[in-house]
Kinemage of the C-alpha trace (Angstrom):
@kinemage 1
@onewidth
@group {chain A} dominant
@subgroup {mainchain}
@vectorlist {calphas} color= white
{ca unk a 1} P -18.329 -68.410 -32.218
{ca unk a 2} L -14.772 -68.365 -30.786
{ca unk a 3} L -15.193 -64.405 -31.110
{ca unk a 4} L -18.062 -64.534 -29.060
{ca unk a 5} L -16.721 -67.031 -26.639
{ca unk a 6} L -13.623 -64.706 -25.831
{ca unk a 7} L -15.129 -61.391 -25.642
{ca unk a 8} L -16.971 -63.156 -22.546
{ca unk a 9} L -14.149 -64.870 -20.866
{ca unk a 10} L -12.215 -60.649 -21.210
{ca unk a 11} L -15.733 -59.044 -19.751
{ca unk a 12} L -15.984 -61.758 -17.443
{ca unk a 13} L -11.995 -61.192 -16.349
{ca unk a 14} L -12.889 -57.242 -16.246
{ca unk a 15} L -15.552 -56.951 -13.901
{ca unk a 16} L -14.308 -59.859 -11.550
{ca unk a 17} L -11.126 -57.604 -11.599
{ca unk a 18} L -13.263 -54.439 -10.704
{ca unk a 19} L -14.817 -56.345 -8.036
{ca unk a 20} L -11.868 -57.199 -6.469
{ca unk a 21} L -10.037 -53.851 -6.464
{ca unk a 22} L -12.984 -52.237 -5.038
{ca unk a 23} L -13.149 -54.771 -2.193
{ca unk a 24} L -9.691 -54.407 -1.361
{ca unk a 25} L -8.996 -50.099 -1.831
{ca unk a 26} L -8.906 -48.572 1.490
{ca unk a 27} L -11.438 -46.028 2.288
{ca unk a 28} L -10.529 -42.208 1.434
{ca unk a 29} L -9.027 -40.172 4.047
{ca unk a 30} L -10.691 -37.036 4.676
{ca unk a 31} L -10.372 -33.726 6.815
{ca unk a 32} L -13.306 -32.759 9.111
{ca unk a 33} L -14.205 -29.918 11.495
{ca unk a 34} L -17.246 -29.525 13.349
{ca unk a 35} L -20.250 -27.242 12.416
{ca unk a 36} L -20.693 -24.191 15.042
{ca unk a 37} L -22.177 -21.349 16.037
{ca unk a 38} L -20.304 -18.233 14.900
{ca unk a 39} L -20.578 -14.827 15.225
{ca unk a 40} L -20.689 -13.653 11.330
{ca unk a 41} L -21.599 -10.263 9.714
{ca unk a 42} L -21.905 -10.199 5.461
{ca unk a 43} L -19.721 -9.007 3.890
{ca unk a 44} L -19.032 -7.436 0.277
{ca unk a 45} L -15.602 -7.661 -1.541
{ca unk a 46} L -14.673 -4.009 -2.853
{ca unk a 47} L -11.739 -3.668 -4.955
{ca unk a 48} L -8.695 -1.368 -4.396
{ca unk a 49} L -5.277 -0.456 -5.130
{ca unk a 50} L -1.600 -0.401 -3.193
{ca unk a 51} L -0.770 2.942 -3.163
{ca unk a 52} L 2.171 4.925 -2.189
{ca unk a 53} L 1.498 7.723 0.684
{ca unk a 54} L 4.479 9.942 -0.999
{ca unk a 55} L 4.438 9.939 -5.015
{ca unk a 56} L 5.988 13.273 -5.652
{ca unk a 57} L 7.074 14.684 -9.107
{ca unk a 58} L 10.481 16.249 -8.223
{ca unk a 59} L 10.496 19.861 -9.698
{ca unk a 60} L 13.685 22.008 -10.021
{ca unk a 61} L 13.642 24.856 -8.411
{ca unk a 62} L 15.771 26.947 -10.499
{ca unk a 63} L 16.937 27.054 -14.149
{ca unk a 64} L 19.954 25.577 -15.843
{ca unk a 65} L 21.428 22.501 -18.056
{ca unk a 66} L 20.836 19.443 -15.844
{ca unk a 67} L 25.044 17.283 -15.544
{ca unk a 68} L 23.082 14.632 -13.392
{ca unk a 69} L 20.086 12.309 -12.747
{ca unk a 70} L 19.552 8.919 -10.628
{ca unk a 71} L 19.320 5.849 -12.112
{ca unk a 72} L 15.924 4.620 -12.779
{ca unk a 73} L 15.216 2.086 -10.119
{ca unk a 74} L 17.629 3.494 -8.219
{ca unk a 75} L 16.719 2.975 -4.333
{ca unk a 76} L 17.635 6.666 -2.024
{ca unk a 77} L 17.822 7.734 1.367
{ca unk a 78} L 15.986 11.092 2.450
{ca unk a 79} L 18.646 13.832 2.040
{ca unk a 80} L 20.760 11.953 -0.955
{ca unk a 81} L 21.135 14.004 -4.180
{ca unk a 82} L 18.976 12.746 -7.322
{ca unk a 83} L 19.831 15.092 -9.613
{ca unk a 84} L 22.206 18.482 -10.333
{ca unk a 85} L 21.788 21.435 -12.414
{ca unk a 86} L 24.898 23.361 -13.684
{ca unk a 87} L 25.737 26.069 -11.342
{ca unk a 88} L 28.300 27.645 -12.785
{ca unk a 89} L 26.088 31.355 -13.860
{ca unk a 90} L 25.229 31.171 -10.092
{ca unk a 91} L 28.933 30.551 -8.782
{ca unk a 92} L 29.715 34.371 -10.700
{ca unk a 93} L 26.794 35.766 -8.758
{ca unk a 94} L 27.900 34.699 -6.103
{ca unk a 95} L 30.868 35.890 -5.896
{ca unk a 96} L 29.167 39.700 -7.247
{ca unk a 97} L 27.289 39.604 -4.208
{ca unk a 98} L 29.808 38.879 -1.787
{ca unk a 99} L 31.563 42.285 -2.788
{ca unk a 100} L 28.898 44.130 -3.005
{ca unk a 101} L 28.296 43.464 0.664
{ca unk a 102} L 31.575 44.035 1.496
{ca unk a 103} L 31.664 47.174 -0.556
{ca unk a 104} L 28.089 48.059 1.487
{ca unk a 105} L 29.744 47.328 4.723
{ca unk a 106} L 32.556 49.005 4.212
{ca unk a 107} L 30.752 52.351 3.640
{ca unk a 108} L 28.103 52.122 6.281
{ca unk a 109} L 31.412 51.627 8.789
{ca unk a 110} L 32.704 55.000 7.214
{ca unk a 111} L 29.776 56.598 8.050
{ca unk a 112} L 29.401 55.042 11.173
{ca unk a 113} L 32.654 57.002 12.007
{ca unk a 114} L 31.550 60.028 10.850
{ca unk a 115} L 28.621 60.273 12.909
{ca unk a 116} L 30.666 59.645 15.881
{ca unk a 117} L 33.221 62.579 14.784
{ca unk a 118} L 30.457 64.977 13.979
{ca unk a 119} L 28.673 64.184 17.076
{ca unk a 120} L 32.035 64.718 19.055
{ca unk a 121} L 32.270 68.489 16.748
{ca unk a 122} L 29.048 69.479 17.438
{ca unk a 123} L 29.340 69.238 21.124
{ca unk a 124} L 31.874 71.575 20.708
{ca unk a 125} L 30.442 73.879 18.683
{ca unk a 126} L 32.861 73.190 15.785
{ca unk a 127} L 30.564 71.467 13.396
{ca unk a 128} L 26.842 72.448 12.247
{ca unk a 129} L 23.899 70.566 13.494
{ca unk a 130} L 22.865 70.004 9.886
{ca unk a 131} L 25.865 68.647 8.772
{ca unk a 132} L 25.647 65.686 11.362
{ca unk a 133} L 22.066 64.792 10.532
{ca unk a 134} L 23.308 64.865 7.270
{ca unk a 135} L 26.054 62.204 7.710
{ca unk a 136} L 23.097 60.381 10.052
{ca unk a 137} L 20.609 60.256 6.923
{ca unk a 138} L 23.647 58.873 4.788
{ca unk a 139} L 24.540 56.379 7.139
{ca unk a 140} L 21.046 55.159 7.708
{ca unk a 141} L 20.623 54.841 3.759
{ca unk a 142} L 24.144 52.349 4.303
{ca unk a 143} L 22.872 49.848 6.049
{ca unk a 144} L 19.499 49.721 4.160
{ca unk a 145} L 21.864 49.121 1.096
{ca unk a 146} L 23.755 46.507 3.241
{ca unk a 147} L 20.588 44.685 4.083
{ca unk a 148} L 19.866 44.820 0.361
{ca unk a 149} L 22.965 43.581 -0.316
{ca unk a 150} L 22.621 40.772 2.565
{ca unk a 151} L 19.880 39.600 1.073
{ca unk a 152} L 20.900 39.036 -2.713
{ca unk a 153} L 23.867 36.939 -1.338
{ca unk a 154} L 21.298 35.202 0.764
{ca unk a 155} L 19.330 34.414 -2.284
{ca unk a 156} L 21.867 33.342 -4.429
{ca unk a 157} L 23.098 30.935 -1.693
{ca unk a 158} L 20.053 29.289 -1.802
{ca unk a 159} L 19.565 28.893 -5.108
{ca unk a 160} L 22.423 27.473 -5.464
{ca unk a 161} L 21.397 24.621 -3.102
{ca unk a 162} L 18.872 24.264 -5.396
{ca unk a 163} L 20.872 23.415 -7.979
{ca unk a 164} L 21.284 19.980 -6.133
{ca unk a 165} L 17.961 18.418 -5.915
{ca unk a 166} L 17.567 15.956 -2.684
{ca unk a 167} L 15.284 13.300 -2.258
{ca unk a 168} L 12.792 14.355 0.501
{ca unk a 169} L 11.994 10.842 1.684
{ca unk a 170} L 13.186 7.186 1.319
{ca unk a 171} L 11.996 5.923 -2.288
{ca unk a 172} L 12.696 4.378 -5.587
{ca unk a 173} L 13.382 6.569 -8.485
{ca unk a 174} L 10.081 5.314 -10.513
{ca unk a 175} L 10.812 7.581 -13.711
{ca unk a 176} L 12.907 10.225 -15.348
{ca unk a 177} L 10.732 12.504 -16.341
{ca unk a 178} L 13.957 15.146 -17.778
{ca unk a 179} L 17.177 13.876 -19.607
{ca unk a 180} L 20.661 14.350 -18.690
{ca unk a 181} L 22.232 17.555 -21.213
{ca unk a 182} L 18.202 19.576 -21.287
{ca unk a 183} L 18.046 23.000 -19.895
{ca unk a 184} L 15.550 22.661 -17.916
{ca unk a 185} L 13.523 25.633 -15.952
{ca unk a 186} L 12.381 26.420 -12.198
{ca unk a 187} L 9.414 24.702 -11.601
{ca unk a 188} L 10.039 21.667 -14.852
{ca unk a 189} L 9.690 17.913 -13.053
{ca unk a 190} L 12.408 16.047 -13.026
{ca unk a 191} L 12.508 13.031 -11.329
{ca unk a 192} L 9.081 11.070 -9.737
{ca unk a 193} L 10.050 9.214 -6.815
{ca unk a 194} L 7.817 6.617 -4.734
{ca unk a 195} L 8.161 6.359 -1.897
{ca unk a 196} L 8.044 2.261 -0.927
{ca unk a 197} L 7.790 2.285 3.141
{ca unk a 198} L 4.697 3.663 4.329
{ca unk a 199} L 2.475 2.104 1.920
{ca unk a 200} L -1.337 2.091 1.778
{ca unk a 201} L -4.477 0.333 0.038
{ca unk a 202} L -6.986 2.448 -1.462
{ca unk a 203} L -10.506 1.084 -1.791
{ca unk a 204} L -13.878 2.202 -2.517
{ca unk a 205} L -16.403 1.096 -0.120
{ca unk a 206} L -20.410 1.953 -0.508
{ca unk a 207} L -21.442 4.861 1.917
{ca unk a 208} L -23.646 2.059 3.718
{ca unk a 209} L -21.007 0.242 5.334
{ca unk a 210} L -19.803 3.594 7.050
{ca unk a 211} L -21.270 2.677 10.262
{ca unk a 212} L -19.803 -1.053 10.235
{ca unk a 213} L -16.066 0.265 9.038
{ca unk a 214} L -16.451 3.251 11.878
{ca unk a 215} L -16.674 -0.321 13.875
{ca unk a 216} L -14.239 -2.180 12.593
{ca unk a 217} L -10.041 -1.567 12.861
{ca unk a 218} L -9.390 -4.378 10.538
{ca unk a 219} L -10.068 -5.786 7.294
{ca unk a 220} L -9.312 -9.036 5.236
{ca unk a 221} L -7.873 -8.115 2.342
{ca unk a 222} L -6.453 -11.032 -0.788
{ca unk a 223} L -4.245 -10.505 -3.660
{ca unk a 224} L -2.630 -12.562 -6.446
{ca unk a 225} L -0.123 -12.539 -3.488
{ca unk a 226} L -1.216 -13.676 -0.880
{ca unk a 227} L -4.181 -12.772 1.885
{ca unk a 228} L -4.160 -10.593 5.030
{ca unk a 229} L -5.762 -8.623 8.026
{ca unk a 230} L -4.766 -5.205 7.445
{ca unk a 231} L -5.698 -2.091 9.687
{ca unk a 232} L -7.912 0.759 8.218
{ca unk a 233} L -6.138 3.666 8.428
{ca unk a 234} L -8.799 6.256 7.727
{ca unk a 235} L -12.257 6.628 6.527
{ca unk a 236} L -13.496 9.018 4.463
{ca unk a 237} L -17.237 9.658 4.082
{ca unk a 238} L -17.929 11.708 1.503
{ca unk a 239} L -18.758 10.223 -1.874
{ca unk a 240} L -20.063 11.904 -5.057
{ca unk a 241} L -23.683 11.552 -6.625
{ca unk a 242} L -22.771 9.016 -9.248
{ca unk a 243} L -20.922 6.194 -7.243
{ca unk a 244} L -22.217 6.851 -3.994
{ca unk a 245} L -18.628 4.889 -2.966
{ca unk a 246} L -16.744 6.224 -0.263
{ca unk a 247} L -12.406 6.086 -0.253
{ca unk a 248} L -10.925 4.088 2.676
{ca unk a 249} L -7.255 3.567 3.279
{ca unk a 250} L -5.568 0.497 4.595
{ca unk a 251} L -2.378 0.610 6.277
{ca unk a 252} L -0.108 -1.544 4.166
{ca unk a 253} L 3.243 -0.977 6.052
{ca unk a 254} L 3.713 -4.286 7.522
{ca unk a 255} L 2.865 -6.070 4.043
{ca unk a 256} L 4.881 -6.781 1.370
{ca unk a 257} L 2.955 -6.085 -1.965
{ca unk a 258} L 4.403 -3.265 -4.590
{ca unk a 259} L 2.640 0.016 -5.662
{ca unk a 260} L -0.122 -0.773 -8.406
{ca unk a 261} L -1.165 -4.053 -7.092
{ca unk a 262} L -4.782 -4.596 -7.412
{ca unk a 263} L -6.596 -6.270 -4.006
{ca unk a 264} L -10.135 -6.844 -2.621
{ca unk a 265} L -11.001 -6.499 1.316
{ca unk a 266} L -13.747 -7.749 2.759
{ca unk a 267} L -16.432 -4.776 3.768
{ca unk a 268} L -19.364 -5.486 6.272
{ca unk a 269} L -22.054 -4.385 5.025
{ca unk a 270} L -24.868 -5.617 7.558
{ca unk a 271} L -25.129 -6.028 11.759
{ca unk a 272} L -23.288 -9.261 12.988
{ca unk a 273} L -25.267 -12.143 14.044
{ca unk a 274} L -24.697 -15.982 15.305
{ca unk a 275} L -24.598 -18.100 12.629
{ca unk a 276} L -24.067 -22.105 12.388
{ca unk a 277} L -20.875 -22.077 10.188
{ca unk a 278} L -18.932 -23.809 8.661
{ca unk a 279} L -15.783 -23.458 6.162
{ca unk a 280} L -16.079 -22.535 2.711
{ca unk a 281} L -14.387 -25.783 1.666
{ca unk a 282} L -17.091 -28.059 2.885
{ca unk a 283} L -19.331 -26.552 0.281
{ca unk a 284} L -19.887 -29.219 -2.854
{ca unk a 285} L -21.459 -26.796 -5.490
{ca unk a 286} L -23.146 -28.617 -8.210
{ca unk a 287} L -25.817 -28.382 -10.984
{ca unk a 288} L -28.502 -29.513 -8.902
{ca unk a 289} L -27.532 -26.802 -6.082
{ca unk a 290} L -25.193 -27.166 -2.906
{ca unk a 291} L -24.387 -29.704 -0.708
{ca unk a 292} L -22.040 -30.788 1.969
{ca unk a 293} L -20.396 -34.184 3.350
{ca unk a 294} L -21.430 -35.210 7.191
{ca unk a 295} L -19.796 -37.690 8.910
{ca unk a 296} L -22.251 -40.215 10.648
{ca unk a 297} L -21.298 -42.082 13.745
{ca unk a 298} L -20.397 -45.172 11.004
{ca unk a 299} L -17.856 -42.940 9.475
{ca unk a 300} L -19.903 -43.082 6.658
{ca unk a 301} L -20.284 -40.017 3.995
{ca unk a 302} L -23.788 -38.523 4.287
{ca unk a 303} L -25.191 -36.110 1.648
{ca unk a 304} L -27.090 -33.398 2.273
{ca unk a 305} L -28.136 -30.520 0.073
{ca unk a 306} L -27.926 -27.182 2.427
{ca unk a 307} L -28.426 -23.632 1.639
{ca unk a 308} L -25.778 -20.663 2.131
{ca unk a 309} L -26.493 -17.495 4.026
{ca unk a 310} L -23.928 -14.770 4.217
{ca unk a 311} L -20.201 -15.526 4.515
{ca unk a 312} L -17.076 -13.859 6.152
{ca unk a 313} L -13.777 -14.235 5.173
{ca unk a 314} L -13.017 -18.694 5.011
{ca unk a 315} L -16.688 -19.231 7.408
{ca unk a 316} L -20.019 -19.360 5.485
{ca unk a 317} L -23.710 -19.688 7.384
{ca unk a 318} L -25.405 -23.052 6.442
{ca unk a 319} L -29.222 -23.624 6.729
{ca unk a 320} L -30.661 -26.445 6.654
{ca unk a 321} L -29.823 -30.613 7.026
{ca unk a 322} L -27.274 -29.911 9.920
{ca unk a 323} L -26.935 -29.426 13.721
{ca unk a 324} L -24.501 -28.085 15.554
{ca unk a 325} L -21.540 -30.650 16.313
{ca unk a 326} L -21.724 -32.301 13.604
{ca unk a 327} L -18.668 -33.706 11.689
{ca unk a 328} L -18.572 -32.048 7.803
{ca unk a 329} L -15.289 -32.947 5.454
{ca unk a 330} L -13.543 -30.063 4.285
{ca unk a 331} L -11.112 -31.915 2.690
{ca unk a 332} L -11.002 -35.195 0.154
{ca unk a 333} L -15.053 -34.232 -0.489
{ca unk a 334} L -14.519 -34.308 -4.219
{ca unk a 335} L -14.689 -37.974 -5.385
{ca unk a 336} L -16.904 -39.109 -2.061
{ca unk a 337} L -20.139 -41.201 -2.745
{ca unk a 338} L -22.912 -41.018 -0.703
{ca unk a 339} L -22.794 -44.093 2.175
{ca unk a 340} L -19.206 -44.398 1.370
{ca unk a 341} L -17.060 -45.369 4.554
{ca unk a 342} L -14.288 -42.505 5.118
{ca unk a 343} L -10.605 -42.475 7.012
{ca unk a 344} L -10.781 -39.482 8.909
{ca unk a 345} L -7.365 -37.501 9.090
{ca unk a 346} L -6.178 -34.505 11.488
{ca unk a 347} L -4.435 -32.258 8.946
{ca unk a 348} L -4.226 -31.844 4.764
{ca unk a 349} L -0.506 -33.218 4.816
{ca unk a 350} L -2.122 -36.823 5.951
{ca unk a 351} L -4.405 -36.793 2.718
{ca unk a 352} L -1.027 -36.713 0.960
{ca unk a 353} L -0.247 -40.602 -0.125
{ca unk a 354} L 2.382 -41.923 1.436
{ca unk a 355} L 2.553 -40.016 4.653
{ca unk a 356} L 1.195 -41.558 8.055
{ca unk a 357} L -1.659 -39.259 10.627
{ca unk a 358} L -0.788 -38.275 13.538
C-alpha cells in the first residue's frame, strides 16, 4: 500500500513538473523567407571529373643513360630542366663535326681561289677553258660537302639540347615513369607532368540539353569541397550510339579543387518557366509525403503537405497549400508542432543559443 501510495505522489511530481517546464520554455526561434515567383528551369545533376588541360608524358628525344630526374611532387616553371641524359658520346661528335666543317671550308676557300686564278689565266690565254670548269665543278662539289657538313654539326647541336629535357609548361611532376642509372631510348617517357593552372571539369551531359547549355555560360557545380558557378568552356555535341552523352568542359581556373576530383553540375534539361519557389530547406520530407512550415499572422507553425515540381540549384517549385508572400521556416523546422507559437529570427547565427537577433 505504501508502494502504491508513492509511485503516485513520483507520477504526480512528474507530470506537474512537465507541465510547468512546458509553460515556462520560450517558443523556438526560427528562420523564414517568403514564397515567390521565380524564374526556374529543371535541371539534372551529371557527374564529371577535374581535369588537367596539359597531362603530357615527357618522352626523351634521344638515347643515353639518364644522371637526372625531378623529384616527384616537385612543382616547375616552363623552361626548367626535369631530367638529363648523359651526353658525353654526343660531346665527341661534336667536336668530329666541327672539323669536318672546318676541314670542308677550308677546301671550298682553296677552290674558291682557284677559280679566280684560272679565270684571271684564261683571259689571257694561258690556261685551258676546261681546266677552269674543272676547278668550277670541284668547287661547287665543296660547298655541297660544307652544307653537308653544316648540317651534321647542326644536328648534333640539337640533340644535344635534347639531352636536357625542359618542362614545356608550369606543372607538378605527377610520376617518374624512368629511373635515375636506365639507358633509356629516343622516344621512352620519362617524366608525366600536370599541369595545375589552367584546369578544367569534364562532364557528360545528355545530347538533349544541347540547346539549353548552347544557352547557358554558367553552371552550378558541388564537390566534397565545396560548391560553385563555373563557366562552360566548350561544348561538344557529338556523342556515340550507346550513351547518347555529350563531353562538356568547365573552366576550373579560378577554383581551387585538384586533378581527379569527382563533381556534379547542374544541367538544364527543359525551357525555363515562373515558378512559386521556395528553398530546399523548407522542405519537411516524411513517410507520409512532404510538407512545409508557414508562418500565420499569430506566429503560429502551420502544416501543410505540398508537392515538389522541378528544382534549380538551393530553389525548388512548390504546388499546392501556399500563396505567394507567404512566410515558410527554413530553419529550426525540425522539432516544430503544428499550432506551435514560433520566435522568428533574421539569420542562422540567432538560432544559435546564447546569441541575441538583430
Amino acid at each position: 500500500m505504501k508502494l502504491l501510495t508513492k509511485a503516485v505522489v513520483i507520477t504526480s511530481f512528474f507530470f506537474s513538473s512537465s507541465a510547468t517546464y512546458g509553460q515556462g520554455f520560450p517558443a523556438p526561434s526560427v528562420n523564414v523567407v517568403k514564397a515567390e515567383f521565380k524564374s526556374l528551369a529543371p535541371v539534372a545533376w551529371v557527374s564529371g571529373t577535374i581535369v588537367s588541360r596539359n597531362n603530357s608524358q615527357i618522352a626523351a628525344e634521344v638515347s643515353g643513360r639518364l644522371i637526372s630526374l625531378s623529384e616527384l611532387g616537385a612543382q616547375v616553371r616552363a623552361g626548367d630542366i626535369i631530367a638529363q641524359i648523359d651526353d658525353t658520346s654526343l660531346q665527341i661528335q661534336q667536336r668530329e663535326d666541327v672539323a669536318s666543317v672546318q676541314n670542308a671550308q677550308s677546301r671550298l676557300d682553296y677552290l674558291e681561289s682557284e677559280v679566280k686564278r684560272k679565270s684571271t689565266l684564261a683571259k689571257r690565254n694561258l690556261s685551258a677553258i676546261t681546266d677552269l670548269d674543272e676547278t668550277i665543278s670541284l668547287r661547287d662539289v665543296a660547298k655541297g660537302d660544307l652544307a653537308v657538313a653544316q648540317a651534321r654539326l647542326a644536328q648534333t647541336q640539337q640533340n644535344l639540347s635534347y639531352t636536357k629535357l625542359k618542362a614545356p609548361f608550369d606543372g607538378i611532376v605527377a610520376a617518374r615513369i624512368s629511373n635515375q642509372g636506365e639507358y633509356v631510348n629516343s622516344g621512352s617517357a620519362i617524366i608525366r607532368l600536370v599541369e595545375t593552372k589552367n584546369l578544367e571539369a569534364s562532364i557528360f551531359a545528355p545530347l538533349t540539353a544541347y540547346r539549353f547549355l548552347t544557352q547557358a555560360k554558367k553552371l552550378a557545380a558541388e564537390s566534397a569541397l565545396g560548391n560553385e558557378m563555373v563557366p562552360i568552356k566548350a561544348v561538344v555535341p557529338v556523342a556515340d550510339s550507346r550513351s547518347h552523352l555529350m563531353e562538356v568542359r568547365l573552366d576550373m581556373s579560378d577554383v581551387d579543387w585538384p586533378v581527379g576530383l569527382s563533381i556534379k553540375a547542374a544541367v538544364a534539361n527543359g525551357d525555363t518557366k515562373e515558378v512559386l519557389a521556395v528553398p530546399r530547406d523548407a522542405l519537411v520530407l516524411r513517410r507520409e509525403g512532404t510538407s512545409i512550415f508557414k508562418i500565420d499572422s499569430e506566429n503560429k507553425a502551420v502544416q501543410v503537405q505540398v508537392t515538389v515540381g522541378i528544382g534549380a540549384g538551393e530553389l525548388v517549385e512548390i504546388i499546392g497549400n501556399v500563396q505567394p508572400g507567404d512566410q515558410i521556416v527554413i530553419r529550426g523546422a525540425e522539432r516544430l508542432q503544428p499550432g506551435q507559437a514560433v520566435q522568428i529570427k533574421n539569420n542562422n547565427d540567432s538560432l544559435i543559443s546564447g546569441k541575441q537577433s538583430n
